[in-house]
N, C-alpha and C positions, 0 to 999 in steps of 0.2 A: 557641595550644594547640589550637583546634579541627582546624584546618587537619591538623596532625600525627596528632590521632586520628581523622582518615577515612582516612589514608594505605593503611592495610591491607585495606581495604573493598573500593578502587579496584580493586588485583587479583585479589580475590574474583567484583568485578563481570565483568572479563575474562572470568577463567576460567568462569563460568556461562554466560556469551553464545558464546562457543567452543566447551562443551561442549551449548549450545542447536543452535546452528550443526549440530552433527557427530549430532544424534540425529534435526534433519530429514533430512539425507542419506544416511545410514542408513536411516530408513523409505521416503524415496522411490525407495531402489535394491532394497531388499524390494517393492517394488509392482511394479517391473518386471518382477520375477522371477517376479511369480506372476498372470502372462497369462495366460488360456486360451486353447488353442489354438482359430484358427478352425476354423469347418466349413465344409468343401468345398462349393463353389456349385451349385448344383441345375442342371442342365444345363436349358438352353431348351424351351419346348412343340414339339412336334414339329409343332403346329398352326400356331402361331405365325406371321404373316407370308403365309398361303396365302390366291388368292383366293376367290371367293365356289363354284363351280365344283366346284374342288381339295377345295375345304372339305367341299361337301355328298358329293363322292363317298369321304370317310374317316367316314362317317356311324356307323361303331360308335368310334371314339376324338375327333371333332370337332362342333363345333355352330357354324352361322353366329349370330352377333347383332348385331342392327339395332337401337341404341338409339332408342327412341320420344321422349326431349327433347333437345334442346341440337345442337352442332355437331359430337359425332362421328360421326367415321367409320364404318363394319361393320365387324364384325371377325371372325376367325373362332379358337373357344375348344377350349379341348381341357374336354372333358366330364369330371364331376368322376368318380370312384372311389368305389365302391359298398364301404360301411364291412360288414368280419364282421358275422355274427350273432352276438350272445352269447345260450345257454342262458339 
């Protein structure tokens, strides 16, 4: 007698797990959808890459730097950008 009264159960349990099933693949194809687009890659320092030279003579857009510890290199940076004034 027991056996016969879980019989009903059994397909209930199915159907919850199928219907579990079909609500994850569902949100994970909504996640897909809603990518943000990337943003377009910042093109290269135009300093980038120049020797020591090259460097000092773009003296209003480049700055040479000689790190003072460790083992790098010099390098030569493009100078930061001078923020508006705000009122």
């Amino acid at each position: 007698m027991l056996k016969n009264g879980w019989a009903p159960l059994k397909g209930l349990g199915a159907a919850a797990t199928v219907g579990a099933l079909l609500m994850l693949g569902v949100s994970a194809s909504a996640q897909d959808a809603k990518k943000a687009p990337k943003a377009a890659p910042t093109p290269a320092s135009a300093c980038k890459g120049l020797d020591e030279a090259t460097c000092n003579g773009k003296s209003a857009e480049c700055s040479w730097i000689v790190p003072k510890k460790g083992k790098q290199k010099p390098y030569c940076r493009a100078k930061p950008k001078s923020a508006a004034k705000k009122k």
